[in-house]
N, CA, C and O atoms as a GROMACS GRO file, in nm:
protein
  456
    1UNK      N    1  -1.986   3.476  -2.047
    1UNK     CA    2  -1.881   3.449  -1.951
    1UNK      C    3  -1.748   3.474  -2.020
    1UNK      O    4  -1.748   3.428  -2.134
    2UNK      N    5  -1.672   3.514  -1.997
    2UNK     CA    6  -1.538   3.570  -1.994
    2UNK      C    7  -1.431   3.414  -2.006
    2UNK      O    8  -1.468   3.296  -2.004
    3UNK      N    9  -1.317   3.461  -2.015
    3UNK     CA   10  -1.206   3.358  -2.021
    3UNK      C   11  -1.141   3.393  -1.917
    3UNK      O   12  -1.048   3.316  -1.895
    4UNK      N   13  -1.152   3.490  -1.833
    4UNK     CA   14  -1.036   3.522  -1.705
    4UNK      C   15  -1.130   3.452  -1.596
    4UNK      O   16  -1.064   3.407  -1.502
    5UNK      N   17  -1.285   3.431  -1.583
    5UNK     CA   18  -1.371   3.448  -1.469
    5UNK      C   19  -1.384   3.278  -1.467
    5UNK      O   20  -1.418   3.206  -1.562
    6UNK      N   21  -1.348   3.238  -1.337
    6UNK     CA   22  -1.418   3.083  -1.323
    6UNK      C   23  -1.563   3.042  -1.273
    6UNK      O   24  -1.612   3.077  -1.166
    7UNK      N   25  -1.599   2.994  -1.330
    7UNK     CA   26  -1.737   2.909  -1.364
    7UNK      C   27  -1.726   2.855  -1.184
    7UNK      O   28  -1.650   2.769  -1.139
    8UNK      N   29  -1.873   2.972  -1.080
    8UNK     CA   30  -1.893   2.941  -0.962
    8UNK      C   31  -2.041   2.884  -0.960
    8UNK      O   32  -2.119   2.965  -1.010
    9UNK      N   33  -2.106   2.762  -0.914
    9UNK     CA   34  -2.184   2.681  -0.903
    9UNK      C   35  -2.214   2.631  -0.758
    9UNK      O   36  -2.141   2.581  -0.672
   10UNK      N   37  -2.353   2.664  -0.763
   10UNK     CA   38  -2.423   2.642  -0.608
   10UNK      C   39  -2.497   2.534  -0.605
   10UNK      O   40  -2.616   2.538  -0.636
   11UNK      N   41  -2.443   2.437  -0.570
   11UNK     CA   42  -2.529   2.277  -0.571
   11UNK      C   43  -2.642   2.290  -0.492
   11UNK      O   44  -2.746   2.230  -0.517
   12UNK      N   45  -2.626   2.386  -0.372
   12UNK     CA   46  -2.778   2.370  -0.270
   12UNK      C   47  -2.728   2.299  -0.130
   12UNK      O   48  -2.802   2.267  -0.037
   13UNK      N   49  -2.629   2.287  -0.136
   13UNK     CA   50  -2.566   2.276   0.017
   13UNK      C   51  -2.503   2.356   0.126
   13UNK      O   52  -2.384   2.387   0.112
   14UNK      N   53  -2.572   2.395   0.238
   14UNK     CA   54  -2.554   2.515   0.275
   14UNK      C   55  -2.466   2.478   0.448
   14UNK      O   56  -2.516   2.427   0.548
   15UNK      N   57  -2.346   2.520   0.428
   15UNK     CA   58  -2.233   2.470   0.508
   15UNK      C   59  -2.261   2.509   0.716
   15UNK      O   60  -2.238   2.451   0.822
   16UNK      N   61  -2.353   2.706   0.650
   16UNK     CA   62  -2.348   2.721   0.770
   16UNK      C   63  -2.472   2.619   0.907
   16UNK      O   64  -2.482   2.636   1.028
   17UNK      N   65  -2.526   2.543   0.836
   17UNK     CA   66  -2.681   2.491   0.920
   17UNK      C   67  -2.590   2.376   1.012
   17UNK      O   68  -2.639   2.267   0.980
   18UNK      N   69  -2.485   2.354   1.106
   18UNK     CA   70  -2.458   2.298   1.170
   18UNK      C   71  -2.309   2.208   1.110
   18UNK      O   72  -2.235   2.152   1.191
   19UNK      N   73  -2.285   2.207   0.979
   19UNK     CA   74  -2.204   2.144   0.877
   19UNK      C   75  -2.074   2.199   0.902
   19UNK      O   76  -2.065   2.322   0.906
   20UNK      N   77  -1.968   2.125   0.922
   20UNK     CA   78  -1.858   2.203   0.910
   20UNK      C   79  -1.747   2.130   0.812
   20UNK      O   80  -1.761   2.024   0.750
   21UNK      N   81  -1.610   2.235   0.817
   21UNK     CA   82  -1.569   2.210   0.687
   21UNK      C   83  -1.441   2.131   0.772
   21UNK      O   84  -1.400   2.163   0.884
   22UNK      N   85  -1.385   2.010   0.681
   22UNK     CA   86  -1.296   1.922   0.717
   22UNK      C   87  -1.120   2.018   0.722
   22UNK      O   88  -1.052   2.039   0.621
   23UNK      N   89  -1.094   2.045   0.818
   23UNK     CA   90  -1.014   2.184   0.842
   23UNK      C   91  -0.863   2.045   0.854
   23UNK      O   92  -0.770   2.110   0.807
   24UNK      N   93  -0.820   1.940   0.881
   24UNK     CA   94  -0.694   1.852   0.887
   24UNK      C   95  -0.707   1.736   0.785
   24UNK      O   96  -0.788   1.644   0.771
   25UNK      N   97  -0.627   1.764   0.740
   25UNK     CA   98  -0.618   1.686   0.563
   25UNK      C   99  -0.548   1.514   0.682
   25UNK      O  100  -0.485   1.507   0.787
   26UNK      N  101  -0.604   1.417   0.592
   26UNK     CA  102  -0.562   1.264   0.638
   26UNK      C  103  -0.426   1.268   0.640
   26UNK      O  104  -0.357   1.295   0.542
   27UNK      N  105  -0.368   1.234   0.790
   27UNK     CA  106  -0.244   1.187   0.778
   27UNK      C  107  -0.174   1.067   0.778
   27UNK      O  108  -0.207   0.995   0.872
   28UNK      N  109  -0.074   1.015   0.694
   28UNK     CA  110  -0.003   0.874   0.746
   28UNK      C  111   0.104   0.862   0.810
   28UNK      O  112   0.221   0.891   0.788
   29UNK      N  113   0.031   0.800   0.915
   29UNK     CA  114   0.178   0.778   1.023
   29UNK      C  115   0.253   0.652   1.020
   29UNK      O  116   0.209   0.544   1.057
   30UNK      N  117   0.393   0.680   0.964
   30UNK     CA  118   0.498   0.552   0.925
   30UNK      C  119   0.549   0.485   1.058
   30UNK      O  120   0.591   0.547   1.157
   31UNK      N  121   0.539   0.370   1.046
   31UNK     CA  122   0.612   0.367   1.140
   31UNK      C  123   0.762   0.365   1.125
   31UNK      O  124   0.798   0.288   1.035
   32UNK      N  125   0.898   0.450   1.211
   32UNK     CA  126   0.987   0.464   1.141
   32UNK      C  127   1.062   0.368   1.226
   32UNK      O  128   1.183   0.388   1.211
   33UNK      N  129   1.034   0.256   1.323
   33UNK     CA  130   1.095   0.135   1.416
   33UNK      C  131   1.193   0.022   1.277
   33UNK      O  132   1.125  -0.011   1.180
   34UNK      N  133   1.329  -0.021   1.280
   34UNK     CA  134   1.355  -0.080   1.140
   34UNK      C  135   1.312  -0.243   1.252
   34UNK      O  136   1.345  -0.225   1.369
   35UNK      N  137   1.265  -0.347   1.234
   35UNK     CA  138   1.262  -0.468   1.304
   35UNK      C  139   1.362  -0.579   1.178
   35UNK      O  140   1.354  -0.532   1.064
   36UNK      N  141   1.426  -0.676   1.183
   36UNK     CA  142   1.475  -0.764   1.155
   36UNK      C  143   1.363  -0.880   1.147
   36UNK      O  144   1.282  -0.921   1.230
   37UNK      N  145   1.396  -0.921   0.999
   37UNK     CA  146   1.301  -1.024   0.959
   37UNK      C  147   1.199  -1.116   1.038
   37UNK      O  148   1.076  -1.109   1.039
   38UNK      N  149   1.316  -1.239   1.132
   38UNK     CA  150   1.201  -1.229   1.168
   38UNK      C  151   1.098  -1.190   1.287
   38UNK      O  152   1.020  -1.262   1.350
   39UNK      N  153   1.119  -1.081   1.296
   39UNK     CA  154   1.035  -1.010   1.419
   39UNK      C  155   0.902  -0.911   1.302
   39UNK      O  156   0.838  -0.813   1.339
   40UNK      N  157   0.897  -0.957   1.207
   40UNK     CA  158   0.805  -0.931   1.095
   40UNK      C  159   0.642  -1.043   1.118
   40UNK      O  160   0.631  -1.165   1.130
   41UNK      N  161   0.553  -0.946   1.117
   41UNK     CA  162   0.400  -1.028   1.112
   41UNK      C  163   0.334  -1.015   1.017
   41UNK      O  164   0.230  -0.956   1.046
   42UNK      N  165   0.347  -1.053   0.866
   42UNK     CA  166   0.296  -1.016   0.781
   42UNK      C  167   0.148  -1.096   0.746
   42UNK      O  168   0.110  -1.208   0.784
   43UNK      N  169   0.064  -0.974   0.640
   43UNK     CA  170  -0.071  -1.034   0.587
   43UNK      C  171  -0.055  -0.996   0.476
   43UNK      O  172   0.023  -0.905   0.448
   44UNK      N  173  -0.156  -1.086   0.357
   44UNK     CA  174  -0.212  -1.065   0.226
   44UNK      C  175  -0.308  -0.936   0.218
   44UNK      O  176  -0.338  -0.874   0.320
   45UNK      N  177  -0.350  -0.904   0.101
   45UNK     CA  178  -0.443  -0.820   0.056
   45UNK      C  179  -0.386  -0.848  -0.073
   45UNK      O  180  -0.274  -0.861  -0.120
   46UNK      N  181  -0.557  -0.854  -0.130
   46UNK     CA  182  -0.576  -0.859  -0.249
   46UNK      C  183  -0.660  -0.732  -0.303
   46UNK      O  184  -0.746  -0.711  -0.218
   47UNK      N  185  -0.668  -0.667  -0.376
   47UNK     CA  186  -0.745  -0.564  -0.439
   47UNK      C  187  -0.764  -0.559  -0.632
   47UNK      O  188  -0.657  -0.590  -0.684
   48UNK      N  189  -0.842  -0.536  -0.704
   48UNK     CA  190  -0.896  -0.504  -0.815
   48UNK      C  191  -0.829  -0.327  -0.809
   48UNK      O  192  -0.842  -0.234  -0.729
   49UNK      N  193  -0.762  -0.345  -0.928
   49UNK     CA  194  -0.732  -0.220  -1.015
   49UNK      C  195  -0.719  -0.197  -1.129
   49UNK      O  196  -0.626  -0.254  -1.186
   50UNK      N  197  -0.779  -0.135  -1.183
   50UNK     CA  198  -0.862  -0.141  -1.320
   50UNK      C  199  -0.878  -0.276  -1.408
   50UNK      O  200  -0.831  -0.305  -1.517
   51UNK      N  201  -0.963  -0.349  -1.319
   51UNK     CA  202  -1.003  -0.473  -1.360
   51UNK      C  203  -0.869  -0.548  -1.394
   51UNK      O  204  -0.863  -0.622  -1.492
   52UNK      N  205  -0.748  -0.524  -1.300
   52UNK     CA  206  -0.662  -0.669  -1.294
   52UNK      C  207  -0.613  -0.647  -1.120
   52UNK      O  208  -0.609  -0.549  -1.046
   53UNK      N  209  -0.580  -0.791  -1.104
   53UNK     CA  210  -0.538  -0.810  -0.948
   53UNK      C  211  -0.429  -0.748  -0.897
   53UNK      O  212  -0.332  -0.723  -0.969
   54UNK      N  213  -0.432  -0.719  -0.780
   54UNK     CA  214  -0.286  -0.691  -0.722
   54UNK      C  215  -0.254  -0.727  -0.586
   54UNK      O  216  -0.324  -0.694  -0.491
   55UNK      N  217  -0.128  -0.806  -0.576
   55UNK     CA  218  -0.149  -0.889  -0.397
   55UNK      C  219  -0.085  -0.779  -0.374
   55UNK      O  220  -0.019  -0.740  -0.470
   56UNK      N  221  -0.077  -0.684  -0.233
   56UNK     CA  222  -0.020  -0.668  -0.136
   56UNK      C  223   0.006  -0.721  -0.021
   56UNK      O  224  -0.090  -0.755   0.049
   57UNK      N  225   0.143  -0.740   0.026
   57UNK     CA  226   0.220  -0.799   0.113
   57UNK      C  227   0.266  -0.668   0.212
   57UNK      O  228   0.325  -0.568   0.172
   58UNK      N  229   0.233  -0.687   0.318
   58UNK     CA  230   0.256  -0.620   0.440
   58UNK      C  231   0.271  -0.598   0.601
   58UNK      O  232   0.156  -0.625   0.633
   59UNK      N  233   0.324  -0.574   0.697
   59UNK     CA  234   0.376  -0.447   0.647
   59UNK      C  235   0.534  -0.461   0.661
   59UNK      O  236   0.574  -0.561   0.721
   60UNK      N  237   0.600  -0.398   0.626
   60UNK     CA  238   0.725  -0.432   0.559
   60UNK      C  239   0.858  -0.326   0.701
   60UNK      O  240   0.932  -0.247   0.642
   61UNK      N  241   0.874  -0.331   0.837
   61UNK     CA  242   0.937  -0.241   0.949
   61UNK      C  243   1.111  -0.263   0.851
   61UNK      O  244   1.214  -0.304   0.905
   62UNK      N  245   1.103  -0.237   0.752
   62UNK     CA  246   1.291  -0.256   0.682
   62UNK      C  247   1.345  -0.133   0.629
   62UNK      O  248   1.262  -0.078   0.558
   63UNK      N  249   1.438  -0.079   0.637
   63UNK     CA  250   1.537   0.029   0.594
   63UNK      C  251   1.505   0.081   0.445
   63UNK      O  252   1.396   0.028   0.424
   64UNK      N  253   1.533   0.140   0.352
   64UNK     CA  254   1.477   0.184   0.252
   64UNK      C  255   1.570   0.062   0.144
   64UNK      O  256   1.532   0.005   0.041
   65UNK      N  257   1.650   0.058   0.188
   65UNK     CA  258   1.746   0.030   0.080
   65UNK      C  259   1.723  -0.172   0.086
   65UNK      O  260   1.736  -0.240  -0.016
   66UNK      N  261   1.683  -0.240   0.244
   66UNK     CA  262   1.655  -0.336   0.250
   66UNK      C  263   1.532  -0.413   0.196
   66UNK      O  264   1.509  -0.533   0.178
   67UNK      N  265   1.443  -0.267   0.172
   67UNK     CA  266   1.302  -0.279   0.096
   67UNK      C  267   1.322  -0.337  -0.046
   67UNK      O  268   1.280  -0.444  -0.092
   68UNK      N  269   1.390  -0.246  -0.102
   68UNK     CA  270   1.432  -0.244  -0.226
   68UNK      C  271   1.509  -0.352  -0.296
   68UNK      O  272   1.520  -0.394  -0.411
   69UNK      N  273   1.554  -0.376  -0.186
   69UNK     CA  274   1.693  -0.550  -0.238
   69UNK      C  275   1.562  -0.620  -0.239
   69UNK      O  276   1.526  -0.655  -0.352
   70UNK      N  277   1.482  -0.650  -0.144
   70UNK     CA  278   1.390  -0.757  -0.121
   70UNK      C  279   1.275  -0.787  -0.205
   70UNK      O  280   1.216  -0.895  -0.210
   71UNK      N  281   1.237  -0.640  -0.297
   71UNK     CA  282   1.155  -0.648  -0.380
   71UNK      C  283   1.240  -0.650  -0.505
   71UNK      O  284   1.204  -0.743  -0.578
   72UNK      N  285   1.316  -0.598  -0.542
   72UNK     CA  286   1.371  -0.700  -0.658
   72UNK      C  287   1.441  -0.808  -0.667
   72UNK      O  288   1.469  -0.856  -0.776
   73UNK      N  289   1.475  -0.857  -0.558
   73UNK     CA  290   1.471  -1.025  -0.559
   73UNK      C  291   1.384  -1.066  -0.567
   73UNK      O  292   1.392  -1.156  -0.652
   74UNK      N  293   1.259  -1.056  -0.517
   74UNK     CA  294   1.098  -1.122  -0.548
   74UNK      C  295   1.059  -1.080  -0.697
   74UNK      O  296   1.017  -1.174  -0.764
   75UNK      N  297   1.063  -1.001  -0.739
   75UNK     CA  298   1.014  -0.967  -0.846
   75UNK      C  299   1.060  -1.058  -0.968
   75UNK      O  300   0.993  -1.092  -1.066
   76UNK      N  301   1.219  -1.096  -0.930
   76UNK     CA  302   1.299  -1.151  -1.032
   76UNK      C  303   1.293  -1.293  -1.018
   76UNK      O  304   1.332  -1.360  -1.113
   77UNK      N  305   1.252  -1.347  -0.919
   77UNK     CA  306   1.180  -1.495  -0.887
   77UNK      C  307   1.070  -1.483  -0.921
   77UNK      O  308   1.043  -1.593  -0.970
   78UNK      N  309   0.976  -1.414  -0.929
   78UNK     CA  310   0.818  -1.464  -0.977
   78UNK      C  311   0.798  -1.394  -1.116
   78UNK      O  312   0.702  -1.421  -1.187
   79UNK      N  313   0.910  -1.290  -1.155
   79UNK     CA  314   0.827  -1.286  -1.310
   79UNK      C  315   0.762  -1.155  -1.341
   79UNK      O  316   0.721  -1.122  -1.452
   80UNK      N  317   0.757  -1.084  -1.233
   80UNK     CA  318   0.634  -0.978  -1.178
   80UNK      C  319   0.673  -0.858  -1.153
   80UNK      O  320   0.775  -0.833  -1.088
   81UNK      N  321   0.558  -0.728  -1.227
   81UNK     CA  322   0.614  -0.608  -1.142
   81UNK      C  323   0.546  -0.603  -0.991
   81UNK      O  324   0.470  -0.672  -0.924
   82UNK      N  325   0.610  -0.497  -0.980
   82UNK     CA  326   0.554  -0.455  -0.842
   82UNK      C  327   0.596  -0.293  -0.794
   82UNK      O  328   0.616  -0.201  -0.874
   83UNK      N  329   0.603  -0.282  -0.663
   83UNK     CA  330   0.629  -0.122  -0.599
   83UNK      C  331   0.648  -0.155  -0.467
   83UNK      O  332   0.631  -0.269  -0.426
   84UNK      N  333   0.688  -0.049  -0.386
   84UNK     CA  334   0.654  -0.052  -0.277
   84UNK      C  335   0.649   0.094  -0.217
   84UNK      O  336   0.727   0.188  -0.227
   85UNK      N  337   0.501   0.075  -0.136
   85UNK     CA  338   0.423   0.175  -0.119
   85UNK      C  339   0.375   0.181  -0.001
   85UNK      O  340   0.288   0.102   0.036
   86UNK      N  341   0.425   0.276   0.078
   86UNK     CA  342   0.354   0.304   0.264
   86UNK      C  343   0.408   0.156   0.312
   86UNK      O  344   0.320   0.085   0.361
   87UNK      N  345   0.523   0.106   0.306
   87UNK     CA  346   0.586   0.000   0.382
   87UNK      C  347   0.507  -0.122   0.347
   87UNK      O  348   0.496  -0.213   0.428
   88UNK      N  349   0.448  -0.125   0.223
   88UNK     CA  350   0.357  -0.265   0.162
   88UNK      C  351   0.461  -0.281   0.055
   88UNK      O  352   0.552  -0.206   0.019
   89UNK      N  353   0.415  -0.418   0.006
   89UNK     CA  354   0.485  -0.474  -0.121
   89UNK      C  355   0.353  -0.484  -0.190
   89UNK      O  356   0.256  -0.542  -0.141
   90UNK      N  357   0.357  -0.401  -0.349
   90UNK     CA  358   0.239  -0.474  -0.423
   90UNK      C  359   0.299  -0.512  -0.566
   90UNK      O  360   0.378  -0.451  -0.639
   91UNK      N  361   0.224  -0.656  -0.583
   91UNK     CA  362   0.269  -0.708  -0.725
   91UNK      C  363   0.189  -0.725  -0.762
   91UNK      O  364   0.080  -0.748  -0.710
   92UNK      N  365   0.225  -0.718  -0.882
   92UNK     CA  366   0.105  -0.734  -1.005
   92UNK      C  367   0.060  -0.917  -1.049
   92UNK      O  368   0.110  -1.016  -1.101
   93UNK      N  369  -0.062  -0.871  -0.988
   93UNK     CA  370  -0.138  -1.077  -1.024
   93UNK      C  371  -0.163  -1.108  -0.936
   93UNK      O  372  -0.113  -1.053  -0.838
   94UNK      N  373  -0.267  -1.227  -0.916
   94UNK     CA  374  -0.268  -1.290  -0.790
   94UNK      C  375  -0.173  -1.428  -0.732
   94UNK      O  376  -0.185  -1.545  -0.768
   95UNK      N  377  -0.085  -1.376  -0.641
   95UNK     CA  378   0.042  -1.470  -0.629
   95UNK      C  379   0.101  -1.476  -0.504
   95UNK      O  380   0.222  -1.482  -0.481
   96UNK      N  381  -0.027  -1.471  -0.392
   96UNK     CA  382  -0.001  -1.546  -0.289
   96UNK      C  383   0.024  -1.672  -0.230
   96UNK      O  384   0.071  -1.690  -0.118
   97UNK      N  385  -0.016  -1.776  -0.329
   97UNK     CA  386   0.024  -1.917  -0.322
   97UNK      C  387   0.254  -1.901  -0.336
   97UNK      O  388   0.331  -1.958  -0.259
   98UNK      N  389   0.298  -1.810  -0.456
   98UNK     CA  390   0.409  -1.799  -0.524
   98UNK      C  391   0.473  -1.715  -0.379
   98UNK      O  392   0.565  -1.762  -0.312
   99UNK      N  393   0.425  -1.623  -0.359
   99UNK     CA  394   0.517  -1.534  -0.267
   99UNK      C  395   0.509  -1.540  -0.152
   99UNK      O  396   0.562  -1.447  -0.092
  100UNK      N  397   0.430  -1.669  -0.053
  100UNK     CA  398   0.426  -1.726   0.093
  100UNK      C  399   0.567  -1.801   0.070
  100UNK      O  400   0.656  -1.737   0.125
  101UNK      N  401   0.609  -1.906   0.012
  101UNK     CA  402   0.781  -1.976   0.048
  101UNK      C  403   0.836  -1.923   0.028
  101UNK      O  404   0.943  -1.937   0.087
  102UNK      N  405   0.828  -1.810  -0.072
  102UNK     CA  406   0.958  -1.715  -0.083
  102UNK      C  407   1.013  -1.613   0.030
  102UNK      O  408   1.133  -1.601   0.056
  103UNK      N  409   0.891  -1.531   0.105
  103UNK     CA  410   0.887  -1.500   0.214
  103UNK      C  411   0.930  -1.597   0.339
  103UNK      O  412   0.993  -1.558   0.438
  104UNK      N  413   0.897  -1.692   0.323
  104UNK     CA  414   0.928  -1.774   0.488
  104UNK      C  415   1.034  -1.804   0.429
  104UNK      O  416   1.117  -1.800   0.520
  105UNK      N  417   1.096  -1.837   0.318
  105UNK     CA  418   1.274  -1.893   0.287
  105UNK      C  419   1.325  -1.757   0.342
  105UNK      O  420   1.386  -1.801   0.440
  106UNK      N  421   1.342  -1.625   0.349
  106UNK     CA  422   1.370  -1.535   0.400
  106UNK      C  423   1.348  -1.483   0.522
  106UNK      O  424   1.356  -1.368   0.565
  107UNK      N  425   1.314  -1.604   0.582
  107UNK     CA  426   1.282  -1.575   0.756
  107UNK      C  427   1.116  -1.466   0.772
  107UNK      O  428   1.055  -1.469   0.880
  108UNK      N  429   1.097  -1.435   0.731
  108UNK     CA  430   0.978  -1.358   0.750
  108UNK      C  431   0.886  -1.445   0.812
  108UNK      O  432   0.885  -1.567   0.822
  109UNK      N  433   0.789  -1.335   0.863
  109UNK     CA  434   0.665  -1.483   0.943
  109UNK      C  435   0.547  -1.414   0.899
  109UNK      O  436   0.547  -1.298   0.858
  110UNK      N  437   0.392  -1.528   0.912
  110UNK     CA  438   0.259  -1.414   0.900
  110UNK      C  439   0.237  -1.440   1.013
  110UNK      O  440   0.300  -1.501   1.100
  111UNK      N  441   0.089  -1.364   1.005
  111UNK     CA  442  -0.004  -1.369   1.114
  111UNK      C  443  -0.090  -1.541   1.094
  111UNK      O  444  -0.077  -1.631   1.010
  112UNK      N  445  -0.148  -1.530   1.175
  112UNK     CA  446  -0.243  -1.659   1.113
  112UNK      C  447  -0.330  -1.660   1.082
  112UNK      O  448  -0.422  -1.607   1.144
  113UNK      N  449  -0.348  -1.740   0.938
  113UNK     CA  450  -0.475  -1.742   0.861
  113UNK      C  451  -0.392  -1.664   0.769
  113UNK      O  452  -0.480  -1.586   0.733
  114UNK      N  453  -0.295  -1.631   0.708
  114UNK     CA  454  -0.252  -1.573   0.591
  114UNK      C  455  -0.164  -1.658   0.580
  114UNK      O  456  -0.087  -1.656   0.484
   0.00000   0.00000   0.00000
C-alpha cells in the first residue's frame, strides 16, 4: 500500500437491500424568544463526564450578554466552573441543593419536582 492511497474496508453491510443513507445532518432549533426572569420554567439535569458530575440548569430564554452576567455571578457564589451551552447552564459538581436559592433570589421559577 502506498502513502497517497487510503486504506478502503468493506465491513459486509450492503446499503443498497432497502437501507438508506441519513441524507439531513441533526438540527438545533434555538429558541430565539428573550422572556424575563420570571416568565422562566426551569429543570435540573445531572450527567457523568468522565467520571465527575455536572448539574445542568435549564433552559435559560435570556440575551447573550444577560446569560453571561448570570453565570458569572453564580459561578462566583458557589466556587465553580461552568459554561453555557444551547441556552443551559452547566457547572461543574453536584450543586443543586447550592444553585435552587440562588436562582429563586433572582426571580427565576422551576417546574415542579425540581
Amino acid at each position: 500500500m502506498s502513502r497517497g492511497k487510503k486504506l478502503d474496508l468493506f465491513i459486509g453491510a450492503n446499503i443498497d437491500n432497502g437501507w438508506a443513507k441519513v441524507q439531513t445532518p441533526k438540527i438545533i432549533i434555538l429558541s430565539k424568544e428573550i422572556l424575563e426572569p420570571s416568565k422562566h420554567f426551569l429543570y435540573f439535569a445531572k450527567e457523568k463526564r468522565r467520571g465527575k458530575t455536572v448539574t445542568i440548569v435549564g433552559e435559560f430564554l435570556l440575551s447573550k450578554n444577560d446569560k453571561t452576567t448570570t453565570l458569572k455571578m453564580l459561578k462566583k457564589k458557589l466556587g465553580c466552573g461552568g459554561a453555557v451551552k444551547e441556552n443551559f447552564m452547566e457547572f461543574q459538581g453536584e450543586l443543586k441543593d447550592k444553585l435552587r436559592p440562588l436562582l429563586l433570589g433572582t426571580d427565576f421559577k422551576f417546574k415542579n419536582g425540581h
